[in-house]
N, C-alpha and C positions, 0 to 999 in steps of 0.2 A: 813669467807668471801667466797661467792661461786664463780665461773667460771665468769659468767656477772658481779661481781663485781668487782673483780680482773680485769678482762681486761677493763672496765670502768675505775680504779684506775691508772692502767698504761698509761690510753691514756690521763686522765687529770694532771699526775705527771710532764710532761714536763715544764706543763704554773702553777706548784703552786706554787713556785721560786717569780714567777712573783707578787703573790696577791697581795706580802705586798708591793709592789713599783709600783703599779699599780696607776697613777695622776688619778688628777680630772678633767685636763685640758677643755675637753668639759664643764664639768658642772659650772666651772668657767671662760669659755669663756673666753680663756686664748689667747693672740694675737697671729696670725702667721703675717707673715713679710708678710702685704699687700701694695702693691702700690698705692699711696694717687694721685689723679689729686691736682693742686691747691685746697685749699679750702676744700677738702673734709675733713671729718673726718671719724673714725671706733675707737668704744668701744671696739671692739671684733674683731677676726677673720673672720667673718662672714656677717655684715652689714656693709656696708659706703652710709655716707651720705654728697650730694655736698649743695654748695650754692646756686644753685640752685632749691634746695629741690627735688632734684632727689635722687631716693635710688639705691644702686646697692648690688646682694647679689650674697657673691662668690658661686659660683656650686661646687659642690664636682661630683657630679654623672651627666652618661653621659644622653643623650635622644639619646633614638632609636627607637622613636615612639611613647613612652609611655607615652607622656606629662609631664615627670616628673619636668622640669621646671617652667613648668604654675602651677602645684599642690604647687611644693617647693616654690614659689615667694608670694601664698595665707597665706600661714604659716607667713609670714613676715608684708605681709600691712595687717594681721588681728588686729598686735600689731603694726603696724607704718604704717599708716592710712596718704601714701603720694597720693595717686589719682593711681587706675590702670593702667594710660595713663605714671605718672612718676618710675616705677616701673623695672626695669631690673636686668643682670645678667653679670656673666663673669667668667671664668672658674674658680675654687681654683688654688690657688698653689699648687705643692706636699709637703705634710706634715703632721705631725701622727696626727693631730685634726682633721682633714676631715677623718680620719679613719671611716669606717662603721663598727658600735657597733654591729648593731642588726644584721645586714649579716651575721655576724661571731657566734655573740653569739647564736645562737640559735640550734647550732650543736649538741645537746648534745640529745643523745636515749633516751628518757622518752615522758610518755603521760602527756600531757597536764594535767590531775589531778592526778598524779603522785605526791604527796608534802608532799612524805618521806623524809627523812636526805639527803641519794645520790644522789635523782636529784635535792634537794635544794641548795646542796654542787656544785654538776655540772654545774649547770645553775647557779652560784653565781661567781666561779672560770673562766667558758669560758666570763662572761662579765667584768671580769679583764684582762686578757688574751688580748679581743679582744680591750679594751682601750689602752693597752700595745702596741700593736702588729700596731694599726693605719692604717689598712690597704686600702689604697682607694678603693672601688669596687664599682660598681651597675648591683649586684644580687638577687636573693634568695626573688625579691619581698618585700626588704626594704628599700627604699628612703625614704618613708615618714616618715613610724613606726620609723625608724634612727633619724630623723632631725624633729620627731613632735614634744620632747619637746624643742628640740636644738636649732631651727630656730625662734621661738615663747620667748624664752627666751631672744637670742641675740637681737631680736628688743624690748623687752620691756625695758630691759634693757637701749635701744637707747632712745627711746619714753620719760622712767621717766627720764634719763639725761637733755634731752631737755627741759622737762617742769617743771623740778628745776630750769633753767637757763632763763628761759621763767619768770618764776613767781620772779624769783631776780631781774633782769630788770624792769617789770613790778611792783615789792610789792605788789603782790598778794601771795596768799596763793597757794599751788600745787595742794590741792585736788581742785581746782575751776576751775581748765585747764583741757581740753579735745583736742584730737587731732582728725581730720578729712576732709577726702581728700589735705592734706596737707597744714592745718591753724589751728594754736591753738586757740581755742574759749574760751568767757566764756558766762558762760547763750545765747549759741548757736551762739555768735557774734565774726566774726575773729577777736584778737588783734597783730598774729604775723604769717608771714610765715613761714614755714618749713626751709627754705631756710633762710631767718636771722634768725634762733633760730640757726642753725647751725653756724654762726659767730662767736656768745655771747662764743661758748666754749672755740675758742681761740688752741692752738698748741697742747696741752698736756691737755685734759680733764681728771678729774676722772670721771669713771663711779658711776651710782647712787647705790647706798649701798642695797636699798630695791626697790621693782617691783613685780608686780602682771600682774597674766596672765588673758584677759578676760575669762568669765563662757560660755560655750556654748550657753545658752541662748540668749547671749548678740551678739552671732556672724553677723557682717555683710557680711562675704566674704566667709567663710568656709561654705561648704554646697550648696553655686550657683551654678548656670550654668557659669563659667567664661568663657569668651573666650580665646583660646589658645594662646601666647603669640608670637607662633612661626609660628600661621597659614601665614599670610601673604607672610611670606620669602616663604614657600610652592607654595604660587600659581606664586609669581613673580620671583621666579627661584634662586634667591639670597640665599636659604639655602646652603651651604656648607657642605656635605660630605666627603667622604677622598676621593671616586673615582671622585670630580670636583676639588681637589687642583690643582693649574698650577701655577709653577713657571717660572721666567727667564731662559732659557738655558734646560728646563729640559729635561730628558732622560725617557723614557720607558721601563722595564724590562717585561718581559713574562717568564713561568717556563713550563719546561716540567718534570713530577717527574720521578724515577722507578717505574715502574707500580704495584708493588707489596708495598703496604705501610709498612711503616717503615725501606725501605730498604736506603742505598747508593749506590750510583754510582762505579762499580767500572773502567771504563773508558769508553768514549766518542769519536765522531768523530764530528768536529764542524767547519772542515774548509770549508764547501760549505757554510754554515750558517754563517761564518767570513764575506763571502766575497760578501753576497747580500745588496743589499740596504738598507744604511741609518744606519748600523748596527756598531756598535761599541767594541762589547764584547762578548764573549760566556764566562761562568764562569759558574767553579763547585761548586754547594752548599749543603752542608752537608745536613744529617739529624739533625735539629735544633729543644731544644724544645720539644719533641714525635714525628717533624715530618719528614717526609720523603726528601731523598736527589734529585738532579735533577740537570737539567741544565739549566742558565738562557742565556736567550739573551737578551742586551740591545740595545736599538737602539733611532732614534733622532722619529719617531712615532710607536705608540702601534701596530699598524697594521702591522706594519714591522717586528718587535719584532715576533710578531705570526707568520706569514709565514716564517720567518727563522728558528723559532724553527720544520718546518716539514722537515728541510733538516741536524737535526742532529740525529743520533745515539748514542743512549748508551746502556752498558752492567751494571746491576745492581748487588752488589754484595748478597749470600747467605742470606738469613736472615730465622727465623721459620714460620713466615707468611706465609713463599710460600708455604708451604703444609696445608695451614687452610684453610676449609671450611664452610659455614656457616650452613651448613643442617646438619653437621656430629658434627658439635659445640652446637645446639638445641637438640641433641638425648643427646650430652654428659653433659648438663645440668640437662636433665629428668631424668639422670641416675646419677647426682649427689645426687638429692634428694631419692635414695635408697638405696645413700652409707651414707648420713650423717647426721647428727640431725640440724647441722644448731649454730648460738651463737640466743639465744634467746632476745627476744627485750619486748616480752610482757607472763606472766603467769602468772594465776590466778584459782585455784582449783588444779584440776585435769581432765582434759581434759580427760586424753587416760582410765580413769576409766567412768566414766560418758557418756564416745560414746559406748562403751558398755552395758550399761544398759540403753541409748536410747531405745525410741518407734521406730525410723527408723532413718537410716542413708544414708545422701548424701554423693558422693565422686567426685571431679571434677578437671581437669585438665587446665590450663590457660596458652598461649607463647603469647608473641609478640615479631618481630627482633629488628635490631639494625636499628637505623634511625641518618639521618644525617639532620643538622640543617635549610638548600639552604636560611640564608637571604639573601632579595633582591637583597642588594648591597654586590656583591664577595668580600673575603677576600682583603686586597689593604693597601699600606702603603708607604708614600712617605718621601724619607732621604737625608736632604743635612748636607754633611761632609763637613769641612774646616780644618781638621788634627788638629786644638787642640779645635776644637768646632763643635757643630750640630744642626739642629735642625730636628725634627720629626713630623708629621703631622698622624696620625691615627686614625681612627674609632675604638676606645678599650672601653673596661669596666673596664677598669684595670690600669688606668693612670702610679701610681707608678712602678709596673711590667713594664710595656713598658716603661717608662723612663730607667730603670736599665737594661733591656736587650739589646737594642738598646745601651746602653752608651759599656756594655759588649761587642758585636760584633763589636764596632767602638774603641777599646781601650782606652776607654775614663771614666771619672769619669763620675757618674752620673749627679753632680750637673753642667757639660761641657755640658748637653744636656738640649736644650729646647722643651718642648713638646705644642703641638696644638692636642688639643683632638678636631675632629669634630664631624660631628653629624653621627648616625651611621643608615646604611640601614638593620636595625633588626640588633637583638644581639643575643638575645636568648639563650646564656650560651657562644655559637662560640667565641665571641669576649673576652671571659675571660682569652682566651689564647693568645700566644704569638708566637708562630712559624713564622706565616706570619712576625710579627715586625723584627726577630733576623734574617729572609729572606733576608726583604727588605737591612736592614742596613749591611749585609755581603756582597750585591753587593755592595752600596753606595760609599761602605768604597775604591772600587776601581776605582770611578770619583771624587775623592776629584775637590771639586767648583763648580759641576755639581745636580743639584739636580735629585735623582731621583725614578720614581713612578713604585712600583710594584704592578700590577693589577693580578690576578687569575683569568682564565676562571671557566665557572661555571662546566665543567668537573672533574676543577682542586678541584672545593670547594664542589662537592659529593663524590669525589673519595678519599679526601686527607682530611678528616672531625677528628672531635674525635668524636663518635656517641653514641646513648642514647645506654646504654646496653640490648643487648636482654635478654628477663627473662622469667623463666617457677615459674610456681606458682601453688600447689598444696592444696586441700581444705579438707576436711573432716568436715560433724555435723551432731551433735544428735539431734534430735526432740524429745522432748516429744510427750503424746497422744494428746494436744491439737495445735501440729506443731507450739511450743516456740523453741527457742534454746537451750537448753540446754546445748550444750560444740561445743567449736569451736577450729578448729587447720588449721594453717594455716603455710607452712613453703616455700619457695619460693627459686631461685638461679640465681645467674647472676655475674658478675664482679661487683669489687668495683669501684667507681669513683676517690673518695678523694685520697686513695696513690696513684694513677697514675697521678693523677692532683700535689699533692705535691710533688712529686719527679721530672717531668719534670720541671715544677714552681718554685720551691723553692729550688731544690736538696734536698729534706728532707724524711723520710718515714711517714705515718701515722702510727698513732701510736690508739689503741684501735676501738671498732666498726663503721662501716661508717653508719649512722643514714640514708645514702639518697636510703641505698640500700631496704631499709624494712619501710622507710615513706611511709604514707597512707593506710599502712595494719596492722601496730601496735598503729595506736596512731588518733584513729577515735572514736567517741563517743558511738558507741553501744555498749550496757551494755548485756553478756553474763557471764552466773553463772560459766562457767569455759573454761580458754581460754588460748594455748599456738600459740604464731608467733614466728617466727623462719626463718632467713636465713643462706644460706648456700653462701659462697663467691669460686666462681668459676675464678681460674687465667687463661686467654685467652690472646692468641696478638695483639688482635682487640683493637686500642685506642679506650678509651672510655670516653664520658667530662661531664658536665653538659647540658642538653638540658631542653629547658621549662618545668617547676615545677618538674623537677627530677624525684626520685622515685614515688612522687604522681601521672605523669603523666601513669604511667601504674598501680601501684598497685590500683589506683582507680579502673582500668578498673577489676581486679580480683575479688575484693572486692564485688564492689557494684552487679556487675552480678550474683556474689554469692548467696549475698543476696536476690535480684531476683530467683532465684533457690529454694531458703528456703522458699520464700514465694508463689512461684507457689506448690510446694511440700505439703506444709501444707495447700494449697485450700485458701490462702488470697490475699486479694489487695494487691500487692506491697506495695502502697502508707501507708496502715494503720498499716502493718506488719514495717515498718521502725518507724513509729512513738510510738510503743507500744515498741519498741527498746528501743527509747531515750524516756522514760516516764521522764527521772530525769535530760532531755536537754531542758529546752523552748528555748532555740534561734536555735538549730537545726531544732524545729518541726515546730517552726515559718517559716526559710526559705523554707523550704521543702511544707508547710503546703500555702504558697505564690502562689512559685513555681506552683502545682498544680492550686491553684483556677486561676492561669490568662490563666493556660494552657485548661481552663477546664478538667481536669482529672475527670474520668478514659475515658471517649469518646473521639474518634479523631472528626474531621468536616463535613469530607467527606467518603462516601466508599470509600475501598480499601485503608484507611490509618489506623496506628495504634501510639499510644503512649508508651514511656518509660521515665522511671522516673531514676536519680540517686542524690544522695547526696556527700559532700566531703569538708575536711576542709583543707587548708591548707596555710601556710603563717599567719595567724592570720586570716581565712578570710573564710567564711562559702558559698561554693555556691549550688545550687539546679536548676538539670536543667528537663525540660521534652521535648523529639526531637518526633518532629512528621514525621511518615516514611511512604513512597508508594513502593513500588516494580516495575519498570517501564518494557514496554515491553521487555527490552531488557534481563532484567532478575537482575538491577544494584538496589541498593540502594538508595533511593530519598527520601535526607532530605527535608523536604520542610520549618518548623518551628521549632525554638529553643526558647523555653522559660526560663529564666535564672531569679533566685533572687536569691540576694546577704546581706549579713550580714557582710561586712567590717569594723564594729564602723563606728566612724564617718565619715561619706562623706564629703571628700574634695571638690570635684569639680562632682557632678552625671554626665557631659558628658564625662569628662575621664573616669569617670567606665565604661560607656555603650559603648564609643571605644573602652576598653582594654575588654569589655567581648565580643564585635564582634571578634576583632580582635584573642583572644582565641576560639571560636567557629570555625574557619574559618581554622587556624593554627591547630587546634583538631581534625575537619573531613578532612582536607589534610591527616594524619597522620593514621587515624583510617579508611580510606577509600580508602587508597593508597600508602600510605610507607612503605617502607621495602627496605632494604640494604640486598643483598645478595652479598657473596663472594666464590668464588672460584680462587683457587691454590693463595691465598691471593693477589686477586684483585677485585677491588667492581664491579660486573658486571654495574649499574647504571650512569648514567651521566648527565643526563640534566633532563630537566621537562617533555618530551615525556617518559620516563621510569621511573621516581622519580615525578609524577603530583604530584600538586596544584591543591585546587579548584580551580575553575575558575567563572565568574562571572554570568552565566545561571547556576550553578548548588549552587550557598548561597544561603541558606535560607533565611528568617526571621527572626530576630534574636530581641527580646524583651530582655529588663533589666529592674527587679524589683529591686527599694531596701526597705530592710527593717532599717526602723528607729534606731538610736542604739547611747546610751551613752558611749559606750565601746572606749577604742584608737583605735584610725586606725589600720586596717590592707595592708594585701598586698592586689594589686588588677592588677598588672601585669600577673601574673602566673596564679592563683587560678580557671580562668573559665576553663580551658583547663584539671584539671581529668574527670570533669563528663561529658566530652562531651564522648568520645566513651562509655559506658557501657549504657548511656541512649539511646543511638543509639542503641546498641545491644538487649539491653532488648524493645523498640520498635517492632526491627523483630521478637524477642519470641514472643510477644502478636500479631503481624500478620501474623506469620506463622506457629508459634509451635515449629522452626528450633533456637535449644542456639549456639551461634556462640563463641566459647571459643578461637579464636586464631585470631588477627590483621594482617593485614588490613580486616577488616569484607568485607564475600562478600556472596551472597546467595549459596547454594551447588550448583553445573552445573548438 
């Protein structure tokens, strides 16, 4: 057993305990303890159905944008066929069924056709594990992939119930019933409503034994344009996020932290702040969670709360952050990669023989910083205590977490607290944490009967973030004489995510390699004759969390430019040089091959613009994009067109894809165009949107979504637009300047 095995073996020995007592419970749509109205009935955990032939299906995962609602709901009347108009939602319960399988399981280092023993063993063992473990999440870009066969089963299941119970009544036969828009038919003619077939079951039905799922072919709802389910609440003001909850009596908290993260407080002065209006409390609160300590003020309004917090003082205590910088932190990366070889994630030949006996060799150097998340809506969480009960109200990802930490901070059992998940203003990985929740509920805890709302300014949510890891990434290849690749090596450095996520999360360590630190640069489809990737794990004090599509989101940007490199190098198209890659991909050269033709590649439209192409898979989910660039007088970056196809299997709903791939383009040239966290004496110099920009709405592009056709299971489509937007941007300015822009936020030389 070599080095990468061994530590593979060790990281998946903790959950192998687990294999053999790992249920089926999903697959047997096993009940959890749902709340029936009158009348209603549920086969399952999952579906209820009233008598009024109304269906309602519990939600496990939150929306934060991402339409996952409207998507999850199509999964349901595809197989229980009650009318779009009758068709709704309500949050799950907390409980290990609604555990997200595919969010978890898919943690495991190996490429995609990787289906040797070990990553068969791995990827067989993490999706025991993650049935085990049950954990509620909505991350990692699997909502759907999660609940495509889950949600599709629970309603057929419902459906062949009904039209046993249909066809008893009637003395007909079952195969003669059809169900559609909520009336079972036969030879196309309604004989019973949705609504009385749910009667016939009676208190305690069994579910039906056998059930089929329709064929793709066959689909009526999967695949349309649906409309969103939740537009409406949007325009009439009625959606509920966690910064609109307003209770009876409530209170307003505001935080002011130690300015240097991750510190505590080590005393304060808080009596002019006692004693201004409206103001109720000044209160020290730890560092909670990874985060940082401070001092709160509450008060009877928010505004109040804020101006008193500039009338207090505090002294923070020592912590190793105050001497961390971030410029001196990038050098100490570049220079990691000269002391170490890295745990390897991908090898195949012999690389470091083969680069020397190249016809030529490229050698290239890659950083981007650390970035911080700014969704819309500030971190914010509202807690009312009654000393031996609570309830919680939160914009989370992470329902079960924030039920347990919140009961934690309140002394309380878990199952003493009630949660309200609302809807959330962007997630983006931010909300998977929990600081803010074990915040709010440690002041809470001191207005027993009072409810009350903690809100963060947006100073508070760039400065007191967990941020995407800054990474340097190093490249070396061999050409042969006809500029093929012949050997690639690739080794890269940055902090890991996972143990700092499970240790403040869970109290636990991680244990074996972190897959999210070296996704996208080991596990991409281009076939090179000899190939080592490698990271190197760099321990810093800079919190660091999940931020949109992880590691892909930068290793794309290394990768693909690369490539670009290789193929300016060797005198080829971009575009043809990547396809002669994936000779042994059709669904990559298809997207790619899309991609181009809508973008017209290789011509831009106009003078003075130019094109860039990149590719990238990730989530189960293949995109291609080509950004068309101008240089403006001022000397700035001007996108002006993004052209995007996408390969996600089957399409759900095509106008969520082409929201969540605006929505990634848009969130991708923020990032690649203008972010960057910098710190000095371990404080974030940055704080609002004048020095942390956002696009803004004269500088979006265009933004096109192609999809391509595909029998495959759904992928992700949350995450996945957001690698190839900067490298395609980058390699754009190559082809119209000649200028390779190897480190983020891209900007022309001065």
């Amino acid at each position: 057993m070599n080095r990468r095995h061994f530590l593979i073996a060790a990281g998946l020995a903790s959950g192998g305990f687990l294999v053999g007592c790992a249920d089926s419970a999903r697959q047997q749509l096993s009940d959890a303890s749902l709340p029936l109205d009158k009348g209603q009935v549920a086969l399952n955990g999952w579906v209820k159905v009233g008598p009024d032939g109304r269906v309602t299906v519990s939600m496990a995962h939150s929306e934060m944008g991402q339409g996952v609602h409207t998507g999850l709901l199509m999964l349901v009347i595809e197989e229980l066929d009650c009318g779009w108009e009758n068709i709704g939602f309500e949050n799950a319960p907390i409980d290990r069924l609604y555990g997200n399988v595919a969010g978890m399981a898919e943690g495991v280092p190996f490429r995609a056709d990787d289906d040797g023993l070990l990553a068969r063993s791995a990827r067989w063992t993490m999706l025991r594990v993650a049935q085990q473990l049950g954990l509620m999440m909505t991350g990692g870009s699997s909502s759907v992939r999660d609940l495509w066969p889950v949600l599709r089963e629970a309603a057929a299941v419902t459906r062949e119930t009904l039209i046993e119970a249909v066809a008893s009544a009637k003395s007909l036969a079952p195969s003669v019933l059809t169900l559609e828009s909520g009336h079972f038919l036969v030879d196309g003619k309604p004989v019973m409503s949705l609504g009385k077939a749910v009667q016939l079951l009676g208190a305690s039905p069994t579910p039906a034994a056998r059930w089929t799922l329709r064929e793709p072919s066959d689909f009526r709802y999967i695949g349309k344009p649906m409309p969103r389910k939740d537009a409406s609440t949007r325009l009439d003001g009625t959606a509920q996020f966690g910064i609109d909850v307003r209770r009876p009596g409530m209170l307003y908290a505001a935080i002011r932290f130690c300015p240097v993260r991750t510190a505590a407080v080590r005393s304060f002065e808080g009596g002019k702040a006692a004693a201004a209006p409206g103001v109720r409390g000044v209160i020290t609160v730890p560092p909670l969670r990874g985060g940082t300590g401070g001092v709160a003020v509450v008060a009877d309004r928010y505004w109040q709360a804020r101006k008193a917090l500039a009338l207090v003082t505090l002294e923070s205590e020592d912590v190793p952050m105050a001497a961390f910088s971030s410029a001196a932190a990038q050098t100490g990366l570049a220079q990691a990669l000269d002391e170490e070889d890295g745990f390897t994630y991908w090898h195949k030949g012999d690389p470091d023989v083969e680069l020397e006996k190249s016809a030529r060799q490229l050698t290239a150097e890659y950083s981007v910083p650390w970035l911080a998340h700014t969704t819309l809506e500030p971190m914010n969480c509202t807690v009312e205590y009654h000393g031996d009960r609570a309830t919680v109200w939160a914009p989370t990802q992470v329902p079960g977490m924030t039920r347990a930490v919140a009961a934690e901070a309140l002394g309380l059992e878990p199952e003493q607290v009630e949660l309200s998940v609302t809807l959330l203003g962007g997630g983006f990985g931010r909300r998977a944490e929990v600081d803010f929740v074990a915040q709010a509920a440690t002041i809470a805890r001191q207005f027993p009967g009072r409810p009350v709302q903690l809100l963060w300014s947006r100073e508070d949510d760039v400065q007191h973030d967990f941020y995407r890891p800054a990474c340097v990434s190093r490249f070396a290849a061999g050409l042969d004489g006809e500029g093929r690749i012949a050997a690639w090596r690739n080794i890269s450095a940055s902090q890991s995510i996972v143990p700092d996520f499970l240790a403040r999360t869970f109290g636990m360590p991680g244990m074996g390699p972190d897959k999210t630190t070296s996704e996208g640069a080991f596990d991409q489809a281009y076939a090179f004759p000899h190939a080592r990737v490698a990271h190197v794990v760099v321990d810093l004090p800079v919190p660091v969390g999940f931020w949109r599509a992880v590691g892909h989101s930068h290793q794309s940007f290394f990768v693909e430019s690369f490539i670009d490199e290789c193929a300016h190098a060797a005198g080829r198209d971009p575009l043809a040089y990547r396809l002669e890659l994936l000779a042994e991909h059709p669904r990559e050269r298809a997207v790619l091959e899309l991609a181009a033709a809508r973008a017209g590649w290789p011509q831009a439209r106009e003078a003075g613009r130019a094109l860039g192409l990149a590719l990238h898979e990730s989530f189960g989910t293949l995109v291609a994009q080509v950004a068309e660039v101008s240089r403006t007088e001022a000397g700035r970056i001007r996108v002006h067109r993004m052209v995007c196809a996408v390969d996600c299997g089957i399409p759900i709903n095509p106008n969520l894809i082409a929201q969540q791939m605006e929505s990634a383009v848009i969130y991708g040239l923020s990032a690649a165009l203008g972010g960057r966290i910098d710190i000095e004496n371990g404080q974030v110099q940055q704080g609002n949107f004048d020095d942390y920009p956002t696009l803004s709405l004269a500088e979006c592009p265009v933004i096109e979504t192609h999809l391509v056709q595909s029998a495959a299971p759904p992928g992700g489509i949350g995450e996945p637009g957001l690698p190839p937007v900067a490298p395609a941007v980058a390699n754009a300015v190559f082809a119209l300047t000649g200028t390779r822009l190897r480190t983020l936020p891209l900007a022309f030389p001065a």
